[in-house]
BAFI-3210 file (N, C-alpha, C; in Angstrom, 3 decimals, decimal comma, padded with zeros to 6 digits):
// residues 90
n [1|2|3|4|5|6|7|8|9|10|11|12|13|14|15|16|17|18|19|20|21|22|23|24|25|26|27|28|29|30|31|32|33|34|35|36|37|38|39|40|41|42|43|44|45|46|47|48|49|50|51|52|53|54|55|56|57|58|59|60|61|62|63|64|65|66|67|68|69|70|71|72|73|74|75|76|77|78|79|80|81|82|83|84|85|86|87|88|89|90]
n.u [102,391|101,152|099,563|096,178|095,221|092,573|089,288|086,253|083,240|080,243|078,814|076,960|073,988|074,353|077,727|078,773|078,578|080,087|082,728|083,074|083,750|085,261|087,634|087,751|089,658|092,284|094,737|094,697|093,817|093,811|092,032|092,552|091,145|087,979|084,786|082,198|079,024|078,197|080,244|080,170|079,711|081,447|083,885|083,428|083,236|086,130|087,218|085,971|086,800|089,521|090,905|092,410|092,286|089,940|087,048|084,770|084,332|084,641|085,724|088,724|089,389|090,058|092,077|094,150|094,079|094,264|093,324|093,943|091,170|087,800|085,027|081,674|079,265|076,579|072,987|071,552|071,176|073,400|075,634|076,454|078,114|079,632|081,226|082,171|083,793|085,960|086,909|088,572|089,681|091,908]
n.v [093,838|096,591|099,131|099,783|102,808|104,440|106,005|108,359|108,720|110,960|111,982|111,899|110,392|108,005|107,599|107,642|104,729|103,253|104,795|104,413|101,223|101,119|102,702|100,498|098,647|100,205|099,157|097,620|099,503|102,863|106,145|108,696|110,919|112,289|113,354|115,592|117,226|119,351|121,069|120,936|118,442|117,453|118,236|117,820|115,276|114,724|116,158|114,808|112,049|111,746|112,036|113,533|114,900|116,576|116,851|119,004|118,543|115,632|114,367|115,951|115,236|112,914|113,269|114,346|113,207|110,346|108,097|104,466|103,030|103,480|104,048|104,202|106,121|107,322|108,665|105,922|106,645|107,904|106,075|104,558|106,837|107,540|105,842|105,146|107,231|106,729|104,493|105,972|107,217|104,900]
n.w [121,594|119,791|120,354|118,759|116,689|117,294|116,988|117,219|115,803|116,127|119,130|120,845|123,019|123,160|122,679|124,318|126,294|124,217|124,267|127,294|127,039|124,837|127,056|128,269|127,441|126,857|126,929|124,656|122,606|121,652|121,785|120,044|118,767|118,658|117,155|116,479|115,029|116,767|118,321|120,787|122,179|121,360|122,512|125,016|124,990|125,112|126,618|128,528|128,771|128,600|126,265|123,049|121,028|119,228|116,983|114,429|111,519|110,307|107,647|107,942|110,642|110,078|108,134|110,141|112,858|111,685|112,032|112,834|113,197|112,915|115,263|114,361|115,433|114,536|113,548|112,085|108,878|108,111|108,116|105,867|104,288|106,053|106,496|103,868|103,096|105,057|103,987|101,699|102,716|103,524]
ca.u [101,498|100,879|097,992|095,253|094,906|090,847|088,959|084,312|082,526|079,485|079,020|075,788|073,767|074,963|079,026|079,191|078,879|081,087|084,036|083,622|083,824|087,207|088,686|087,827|090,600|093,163|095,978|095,280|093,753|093,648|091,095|092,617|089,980|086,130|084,221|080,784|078,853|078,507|081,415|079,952|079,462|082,762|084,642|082,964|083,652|087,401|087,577|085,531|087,450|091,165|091,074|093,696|091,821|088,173|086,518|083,650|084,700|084,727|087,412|089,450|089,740|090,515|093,281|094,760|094,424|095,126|093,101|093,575|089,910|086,455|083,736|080,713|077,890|075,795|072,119|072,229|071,452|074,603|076,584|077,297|078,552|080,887|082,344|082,740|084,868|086,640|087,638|088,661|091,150|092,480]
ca.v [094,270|097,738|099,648|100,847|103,911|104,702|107,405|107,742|109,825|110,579|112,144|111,849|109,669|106,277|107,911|107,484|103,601|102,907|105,322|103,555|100,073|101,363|102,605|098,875|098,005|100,762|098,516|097,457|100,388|104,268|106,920|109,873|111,886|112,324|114,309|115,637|117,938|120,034|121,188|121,574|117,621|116,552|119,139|117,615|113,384|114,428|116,242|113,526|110,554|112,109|111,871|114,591|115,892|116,633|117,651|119,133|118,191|114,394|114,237|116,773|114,479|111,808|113,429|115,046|112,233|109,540|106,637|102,443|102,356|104,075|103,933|105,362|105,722|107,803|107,702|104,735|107,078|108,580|105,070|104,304|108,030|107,826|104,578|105,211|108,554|106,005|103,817|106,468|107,303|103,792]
ca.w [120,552|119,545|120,725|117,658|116,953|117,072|116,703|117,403|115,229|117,065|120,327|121,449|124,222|123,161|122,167|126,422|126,216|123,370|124,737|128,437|126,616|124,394|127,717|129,236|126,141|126,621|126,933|123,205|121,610|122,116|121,039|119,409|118,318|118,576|116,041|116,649|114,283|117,573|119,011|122,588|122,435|120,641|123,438|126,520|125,418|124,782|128,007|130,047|128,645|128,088|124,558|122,784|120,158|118,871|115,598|114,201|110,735|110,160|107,033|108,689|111,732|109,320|107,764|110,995|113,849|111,350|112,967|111,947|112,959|113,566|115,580|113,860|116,604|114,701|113,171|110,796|107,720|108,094|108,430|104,478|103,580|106,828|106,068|102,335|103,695|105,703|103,176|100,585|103,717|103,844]
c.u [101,288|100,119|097,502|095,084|092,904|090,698|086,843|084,010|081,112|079,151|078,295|075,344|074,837|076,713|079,641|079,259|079,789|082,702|084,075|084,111|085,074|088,072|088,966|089,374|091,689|094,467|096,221|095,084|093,805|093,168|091,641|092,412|088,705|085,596|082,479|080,338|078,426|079,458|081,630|080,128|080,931|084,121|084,301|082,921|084,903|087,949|087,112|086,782|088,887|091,534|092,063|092,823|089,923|088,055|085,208|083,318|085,359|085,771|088,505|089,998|090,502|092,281|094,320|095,065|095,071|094,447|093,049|092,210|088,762|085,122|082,531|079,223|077,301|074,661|072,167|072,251|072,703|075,946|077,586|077,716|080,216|081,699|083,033|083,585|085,969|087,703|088,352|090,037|091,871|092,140]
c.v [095,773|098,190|100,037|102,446|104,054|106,090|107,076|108,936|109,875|111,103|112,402|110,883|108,350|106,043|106,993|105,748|102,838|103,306|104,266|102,202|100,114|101,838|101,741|098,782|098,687|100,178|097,737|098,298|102,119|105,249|107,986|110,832|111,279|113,593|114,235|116,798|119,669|120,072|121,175|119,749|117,318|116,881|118,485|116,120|113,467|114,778|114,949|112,289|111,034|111,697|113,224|115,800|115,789|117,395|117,816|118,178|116,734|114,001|115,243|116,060|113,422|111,658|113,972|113,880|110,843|108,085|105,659|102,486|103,352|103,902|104,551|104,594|107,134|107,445|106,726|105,258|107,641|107,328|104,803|105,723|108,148|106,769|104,346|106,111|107,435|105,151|104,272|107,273|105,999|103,797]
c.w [120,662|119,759|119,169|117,815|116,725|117,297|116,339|116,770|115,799|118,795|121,792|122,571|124,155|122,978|124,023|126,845|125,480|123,935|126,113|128,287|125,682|125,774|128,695|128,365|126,116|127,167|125,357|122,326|122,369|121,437|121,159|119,297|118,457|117,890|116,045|115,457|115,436|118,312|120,756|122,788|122,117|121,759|124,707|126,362|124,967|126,430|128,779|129,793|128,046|126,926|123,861|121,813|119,894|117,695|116,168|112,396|110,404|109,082|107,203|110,299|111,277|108,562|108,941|112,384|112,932|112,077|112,623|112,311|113,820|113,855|115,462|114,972|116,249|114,290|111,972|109,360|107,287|107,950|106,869|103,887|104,549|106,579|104,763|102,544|104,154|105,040|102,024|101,413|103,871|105,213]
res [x|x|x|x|x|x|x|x|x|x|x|x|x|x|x|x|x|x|x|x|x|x|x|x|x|x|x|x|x|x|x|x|x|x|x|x|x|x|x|x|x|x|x|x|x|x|x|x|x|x|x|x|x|x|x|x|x|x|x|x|x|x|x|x|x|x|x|x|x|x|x|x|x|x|x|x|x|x|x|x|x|x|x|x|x|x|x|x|x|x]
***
C-alpha cells in the first residue's frame, strides 16, 4: 500500500499531539508540509518532526506540497473556511 500524502495546518500547543500520533503511522502516511500563520511555529514542527517543507500561506502549501489529506488543528472558527479551501483543491 502506498503511504498518504498529509499535510497539518496549525502549529500550535495541540499541532505536537497530532504530528506525534501521524509519526506513530509513518509506515502508511507521511507529512509533507505544516503551515502556521507564524513562521517561527510552522519552522520549529517541520524541524522537530522531519517534515520537508513549511508554510505560512495555507493555499500556497496546498498548491505546492500537494497533500491527499489535512489535518486542520486549528481554532474551530477557522475549520469551515480551511476545509472549503481544501475541497476547492480536490
Amino acid at each position: 500500500m502506498a503511504k498518504r500524502r498529509g499535510a497539518i495546518v496549525g502549529c500550535g500547543f495541540f499541532a505536537t499531539n497530532h504530528l506525534n500520533g501521524w509519526m506513530d503511522l509513518k509506515d502508511r502516511c507521511e507529512i509533507v508540509a505544516v503551515c502556521d500563520i507564524d513562521p517561527a511555529k510552522a519552522e520549529a514542527a517541520a524541524r522537530r518532526f522531519g517534515i520537508p517543507a513549511h508554510f505560512t500561506d495555507f493555499e500556497t502549501m496546498l498548491k505546492e506540497a500537494k497533500p491527499e489529506f489535512v489535518d486542520i488543528i486549528t481554532t474551530a472558527p477557522s475549520h469551515r473556511p480551511l476545509t472549503e479551501l481544501c475541497a476547492r483543491h480536490g
